[in-house]
Each structure stands twice: as C-alpha cells, then as structure tokens.
C-alpha positions in Angstrom: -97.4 -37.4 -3.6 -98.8 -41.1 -3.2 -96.0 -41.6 -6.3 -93.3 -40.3 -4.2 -94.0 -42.3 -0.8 -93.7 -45.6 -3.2 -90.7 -44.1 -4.8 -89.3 -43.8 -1.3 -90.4 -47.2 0.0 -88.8 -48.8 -3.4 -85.7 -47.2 -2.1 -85.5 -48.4 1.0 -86.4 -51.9 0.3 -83.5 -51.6 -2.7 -80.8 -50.5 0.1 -82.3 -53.0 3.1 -81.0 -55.6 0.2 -77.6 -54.1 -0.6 -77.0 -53.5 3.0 -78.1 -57.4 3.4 -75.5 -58.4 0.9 -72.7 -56.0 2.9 -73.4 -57.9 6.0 -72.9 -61.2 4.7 -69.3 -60.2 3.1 -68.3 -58.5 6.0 -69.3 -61.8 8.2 -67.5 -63.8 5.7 -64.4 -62.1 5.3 -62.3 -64.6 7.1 -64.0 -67.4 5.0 -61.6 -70.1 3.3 -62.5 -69.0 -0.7 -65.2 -66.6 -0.2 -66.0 -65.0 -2.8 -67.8 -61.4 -2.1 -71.3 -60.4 -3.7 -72.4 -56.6 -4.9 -75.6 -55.3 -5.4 -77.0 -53.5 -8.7 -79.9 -51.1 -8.9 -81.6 -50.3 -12.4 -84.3 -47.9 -11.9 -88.1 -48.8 -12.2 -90.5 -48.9 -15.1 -92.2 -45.2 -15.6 -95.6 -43.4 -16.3 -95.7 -41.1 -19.3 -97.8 -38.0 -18.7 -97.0 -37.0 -22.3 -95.6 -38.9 -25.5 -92.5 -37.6 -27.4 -93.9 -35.1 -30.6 -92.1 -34.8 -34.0 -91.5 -31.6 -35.7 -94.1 -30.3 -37.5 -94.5 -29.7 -40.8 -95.6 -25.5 -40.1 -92.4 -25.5 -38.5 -93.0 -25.7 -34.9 -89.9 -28.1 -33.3 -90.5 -31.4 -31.9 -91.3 -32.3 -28.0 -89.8 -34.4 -25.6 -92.0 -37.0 -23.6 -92.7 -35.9 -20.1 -91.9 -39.1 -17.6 -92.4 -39.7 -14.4 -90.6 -42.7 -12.6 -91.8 -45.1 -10.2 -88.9 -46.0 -7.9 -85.5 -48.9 -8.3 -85.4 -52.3 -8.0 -82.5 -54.3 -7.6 -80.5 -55.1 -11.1 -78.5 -58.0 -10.4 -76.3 -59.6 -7.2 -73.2 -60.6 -8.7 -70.6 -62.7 -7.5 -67.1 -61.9 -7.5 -64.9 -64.3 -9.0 -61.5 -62.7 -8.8 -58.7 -64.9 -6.7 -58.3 -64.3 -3.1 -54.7 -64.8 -1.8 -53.0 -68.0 -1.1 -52.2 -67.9 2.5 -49.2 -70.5 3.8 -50.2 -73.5 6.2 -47.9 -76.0 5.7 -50.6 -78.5 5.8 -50.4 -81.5 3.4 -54.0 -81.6 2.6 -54.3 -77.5 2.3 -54.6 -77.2 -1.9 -55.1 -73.8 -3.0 -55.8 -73.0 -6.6 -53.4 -70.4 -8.6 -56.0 -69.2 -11.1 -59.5 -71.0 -12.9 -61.2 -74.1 -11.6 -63.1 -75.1 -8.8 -62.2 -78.8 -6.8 -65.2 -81.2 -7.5 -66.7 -82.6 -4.3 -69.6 -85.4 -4.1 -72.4 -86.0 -1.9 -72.5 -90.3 -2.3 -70.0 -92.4 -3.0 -70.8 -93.3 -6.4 -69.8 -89.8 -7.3 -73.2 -88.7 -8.8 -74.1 -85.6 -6.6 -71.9 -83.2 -7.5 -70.9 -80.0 -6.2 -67.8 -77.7 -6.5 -65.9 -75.6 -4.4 -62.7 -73.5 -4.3 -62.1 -74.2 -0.4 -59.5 -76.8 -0.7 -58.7 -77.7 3.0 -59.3 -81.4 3.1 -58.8 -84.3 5.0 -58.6 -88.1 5.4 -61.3 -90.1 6.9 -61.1 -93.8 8.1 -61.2 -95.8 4.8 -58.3 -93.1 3.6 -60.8 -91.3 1.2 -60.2 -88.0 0.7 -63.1 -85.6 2.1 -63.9 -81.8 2.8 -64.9 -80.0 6.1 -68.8 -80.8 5.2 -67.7 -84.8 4.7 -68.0 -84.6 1.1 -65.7 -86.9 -1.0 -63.1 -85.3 -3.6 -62.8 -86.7 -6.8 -60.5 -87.1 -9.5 -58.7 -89.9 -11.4 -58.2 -93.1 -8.8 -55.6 -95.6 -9.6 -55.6 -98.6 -8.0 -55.4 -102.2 -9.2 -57.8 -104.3 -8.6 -56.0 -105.6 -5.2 -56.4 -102.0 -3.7 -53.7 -101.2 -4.4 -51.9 -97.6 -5.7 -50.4 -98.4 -9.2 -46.9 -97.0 -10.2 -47.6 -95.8 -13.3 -49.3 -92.3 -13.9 -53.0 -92.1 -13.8 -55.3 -92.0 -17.0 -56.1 -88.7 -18.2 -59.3 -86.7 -17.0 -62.2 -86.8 -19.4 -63.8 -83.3 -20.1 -66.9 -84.9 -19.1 -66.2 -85.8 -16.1 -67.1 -89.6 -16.9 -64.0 -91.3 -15.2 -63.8 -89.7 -12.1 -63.7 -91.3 -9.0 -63.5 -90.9 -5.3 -60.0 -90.4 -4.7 -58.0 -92.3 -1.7 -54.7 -92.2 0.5 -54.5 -95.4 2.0 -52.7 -95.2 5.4 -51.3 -99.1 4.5 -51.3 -101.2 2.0 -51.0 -105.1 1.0 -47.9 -105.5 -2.1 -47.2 -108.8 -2.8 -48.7 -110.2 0.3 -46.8 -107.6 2.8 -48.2 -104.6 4.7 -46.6 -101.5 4.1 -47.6 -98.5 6.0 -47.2 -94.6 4.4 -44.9 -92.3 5.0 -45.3 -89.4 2.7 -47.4 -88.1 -0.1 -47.0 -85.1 -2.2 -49.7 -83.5 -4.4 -48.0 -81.2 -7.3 -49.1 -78.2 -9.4 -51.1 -81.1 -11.9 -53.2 -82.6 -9.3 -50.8 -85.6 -9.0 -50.9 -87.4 -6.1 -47.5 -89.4 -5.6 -47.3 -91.9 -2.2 -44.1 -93.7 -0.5 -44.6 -96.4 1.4 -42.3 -98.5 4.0 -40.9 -100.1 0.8 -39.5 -96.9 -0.6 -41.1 -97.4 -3.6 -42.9 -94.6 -5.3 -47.2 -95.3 -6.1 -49.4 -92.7 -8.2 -53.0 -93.1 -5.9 -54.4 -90.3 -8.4 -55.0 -87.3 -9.7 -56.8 -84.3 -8.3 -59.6 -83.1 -10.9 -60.5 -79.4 -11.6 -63.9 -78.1 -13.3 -64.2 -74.7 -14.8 -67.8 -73.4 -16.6 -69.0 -71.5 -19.5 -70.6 -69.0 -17.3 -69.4 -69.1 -13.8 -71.5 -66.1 -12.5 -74.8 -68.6 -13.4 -73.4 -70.4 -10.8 -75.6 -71.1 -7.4 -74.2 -70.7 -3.6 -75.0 -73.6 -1.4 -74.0 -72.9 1.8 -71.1 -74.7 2.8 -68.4 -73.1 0.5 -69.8 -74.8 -2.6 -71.3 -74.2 -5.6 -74.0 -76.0 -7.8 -74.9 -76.0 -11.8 -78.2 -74.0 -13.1 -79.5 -73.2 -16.3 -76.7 -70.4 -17.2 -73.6 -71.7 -16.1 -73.2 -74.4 -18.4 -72.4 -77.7 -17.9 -68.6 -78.5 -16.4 -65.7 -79.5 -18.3 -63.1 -81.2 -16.5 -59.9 -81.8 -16.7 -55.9 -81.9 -15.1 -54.7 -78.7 -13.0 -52.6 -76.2 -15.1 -54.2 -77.7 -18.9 -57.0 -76.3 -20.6 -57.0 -73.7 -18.6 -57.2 -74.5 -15.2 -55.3 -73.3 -12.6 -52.1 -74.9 -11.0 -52.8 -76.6 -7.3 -50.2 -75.3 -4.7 -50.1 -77.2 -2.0 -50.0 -76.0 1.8 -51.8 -73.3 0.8 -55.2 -72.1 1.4 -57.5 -69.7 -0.6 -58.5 -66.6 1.6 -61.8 -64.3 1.3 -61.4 -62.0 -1.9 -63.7 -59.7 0.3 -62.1 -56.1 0.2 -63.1 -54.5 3.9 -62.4 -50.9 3.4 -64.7 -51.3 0.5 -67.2 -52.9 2.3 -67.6 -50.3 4.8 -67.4 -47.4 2.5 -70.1 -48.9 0.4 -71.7 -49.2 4.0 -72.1 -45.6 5.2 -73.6 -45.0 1.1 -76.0 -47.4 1.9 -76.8 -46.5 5.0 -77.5 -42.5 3.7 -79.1 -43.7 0.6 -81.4 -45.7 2.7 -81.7 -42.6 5.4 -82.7 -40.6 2.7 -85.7 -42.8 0.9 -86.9 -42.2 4.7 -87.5 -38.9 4.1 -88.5 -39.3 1.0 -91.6 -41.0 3.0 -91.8 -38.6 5.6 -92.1 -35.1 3.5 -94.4 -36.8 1.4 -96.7 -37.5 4.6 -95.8 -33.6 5.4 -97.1 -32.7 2.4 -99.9 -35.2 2.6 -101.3 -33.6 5.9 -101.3 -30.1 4.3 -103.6 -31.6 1.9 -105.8 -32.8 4.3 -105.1 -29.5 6.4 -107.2 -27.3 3.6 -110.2 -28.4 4.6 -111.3 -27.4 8.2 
C-alpha cells in the first residue's frame, strides 16, 4: 500500500510537469517563432517479487517473473521543430524563414557570443546596425570598403564555419566620392542579399543575411528571449547563404508565427488534468486502506 501512495505521488508530480509544459504553449501561442514543447512519460524502474523460471527438464513449463512497478517519470520534453506559418506585415525588416535555419544573432560587437533564433523581426539602431527586439546584433557577410562604404559587387560567400561573419549594417547615408548620399530603399531577397539605393540611384550590396542549421537541433537550449544556444548534442553550427545547403529561403515582410496547435493543447489539457485527478486517488484509497489497517487493532 505504501508502494501504491508513491506510485500515485510519481503520478502526479509526472502530470504537474506536463501540465507545466501545456501552460507555457498556451501562453506562447501568439509568440513570433515559437516553437511548442510535449512531454514524455516512460514508466519507472520495478521490484521483482519473483525471477523468470526456464522449463524444466521433468517437463514442468517455464514461469514468468512476477513485477511490481514503482511509478513514471518524465521521458523526455521535446521541442517541436516543425514551421509555423509565415504571416504578412509588409515590414522591410520582418524576415521569415521558408524551411531549415535559424538567423544568427550576437551578444557583443565582435560577434563572439552567439545565439540563434527564428524570430526574424528586426530593426535598425543609431549606427544603422541591424539588431533584434532584445538589442542583439544580426550577422552575416558585411561589405563595405574600407571608407564605410557599401560595395557594389556581391558579397563574399559565407564560410560553413561561421569565421567571416560580421555585424551587418544599413547605413541611413553615406560618403561616395566625397558626397553624402542619403537611402532610399533596400530589399533583402530569398538568398539573404541585402541590395541598397541611395540618392545617386546607384545600386550597393551592404551584405548578406547568414543562416545556421545543426546536426541535432532538438539538443538545442531555450534562452528566453526567442533564442536558442549550442550544448553538447546539438552539434556545432554550420553556416552558410539562405536557400543553399539546405537552408531555407528568407521572405521578406513576413513573420514566423507560433507552430503551437491550440485545440491540441487543450485536449491534451483535460487528459492531464484526469490523469493527474486520478494519481489523487491513487493516494487517497491507499490512505483508506491504510486506516483499515490500523482499524484491526482496537
């Protein structure tokens, strides 16, 4: 009986998780990029009251092993990879990713602190550097000459080891042969290519957008803020150019919504919430039959 009450307990601790996991999918279901957790039981190690028995050789037939189990524990918590939909904003700086990859976002400017996140709504700060809601810098290929300026020839490619990438930049004005010229458009395409025209009509190439995509992109951590970090069984990042090797195609002025699937969530709600009911009385009979127990002797 003391078995059972842990059994139960087990139980209820198992589902107090799941229903944990629920909560935070359901908060984040209008979440730029979210991607939705589940929850995995695998039941718990057991006691043997009796090992398994061959046949015999008088011919009496073999036995099974008598088991009695101690409870579940939670398996795994999963992350859900699978694309959310690409919603419309008309925004210039709203990417959203058709397929694999995830943006690469740092936390210095020396582009050393890495992180990686699908929410691609960005934005512009003061210097022109391009930046995410959290103020971390995007990176990719920059091309500039050594006068600040934007070349206008196409960027170098992106190395698969991420070594050339850069902080990328759309300067609001620029210096060409000794004139200012202010911007008036940009366009980022499928590739990540960032193409600029200035007063001057003339066409520059800032740079180029980089995607990451991972061995093992379940091993990947949440860190709060949309983004993601590296551990031990993700595998390192390879980089490279949206839509080669792979990755998926930019589209911009769109945005990435929650993959989070609501009338799942609530149906894998009211199961929770009955499972964990009854572990309850799981408890609660036991401490019935407990008190009978104790009942005998009067």
């Amino acid at each position: 009986m003391i078995r059972s009450m842990y059994s139960g307990v087990s139980g209820m601790r198992s589902n107090q998780i799941k229903m944990d996991v629920i909560g935070n999918n359901i908060a984040n279901v209008s979440t730029t990029a979210f991607k939705s957790n589940r929850v995995r039981f695998q039941d718990a190690f057991y006691q043997t009251r009796a090992f398994a028995q061959a046949p015999t050789a008088n011919g009496r037939g073999g036995i099974n092993p008598q088991q009695v189990g101690n409870g579940v524990t939670v398996a795994a918590i999963d992350t859900m990879f699978a694309d959310g939909n690409l919603q419309p904003t008309g925004r210039d700086l709203d990417l959203g990713i058709e397929g694999e990859g995830f943006f690469v976002v740092s936390m210095d400017t020396a582009g050393q602190i890495k992180r990686y996140t699908r929410d691609g709504a960005f934005y512009k700060d003061f210097n022109g550097s391009l930046v995410n809601a959290e103020g971390y810098y995007i990176l990719g290929v920059s091309n500039f000459d050594v006068n600040g300026v934007p070349n206008q020839t196409l960027p170098d490619a992106i190395q698969s080891d991420g070594s050339n990438l850069e902080i990328l930049s759309i300067p609001d004005k620029i210096n060409d042969g000794g004139v200012d010229y202010h911007l008036e458009a940009f366009y980022i395409d499928g590739t990540g290519l960032i193409t600029a025209i200035y007063e001057n009509g003339e066409v520059y190439y800032p740079g180029r957008v980089a995607l990451a995509k991972f061995p093992n992109v379940g091993g990947l951590e949440k860190l709060g803020g949309n983004t993601y970090g590296t551990t031990r069984n993700s595998g390192a990042a390879e980089y490279g150019s949206p839509s080669e090797d792979g990755l998926g195609i930019l589209r911009q002025g769109n945005l990435e919504m929650s993959n989070v699937d609501l009338a799942n969530e609530f149906t894998e709600m009211i199961i929770t919430s009955r499972a964990f009911q009854a572990n309850s009385r799981i408890i609660t009979t036991s401490d019935e039959m407990l008190q009978e127990l104790i009942n005998l002797k009067r």
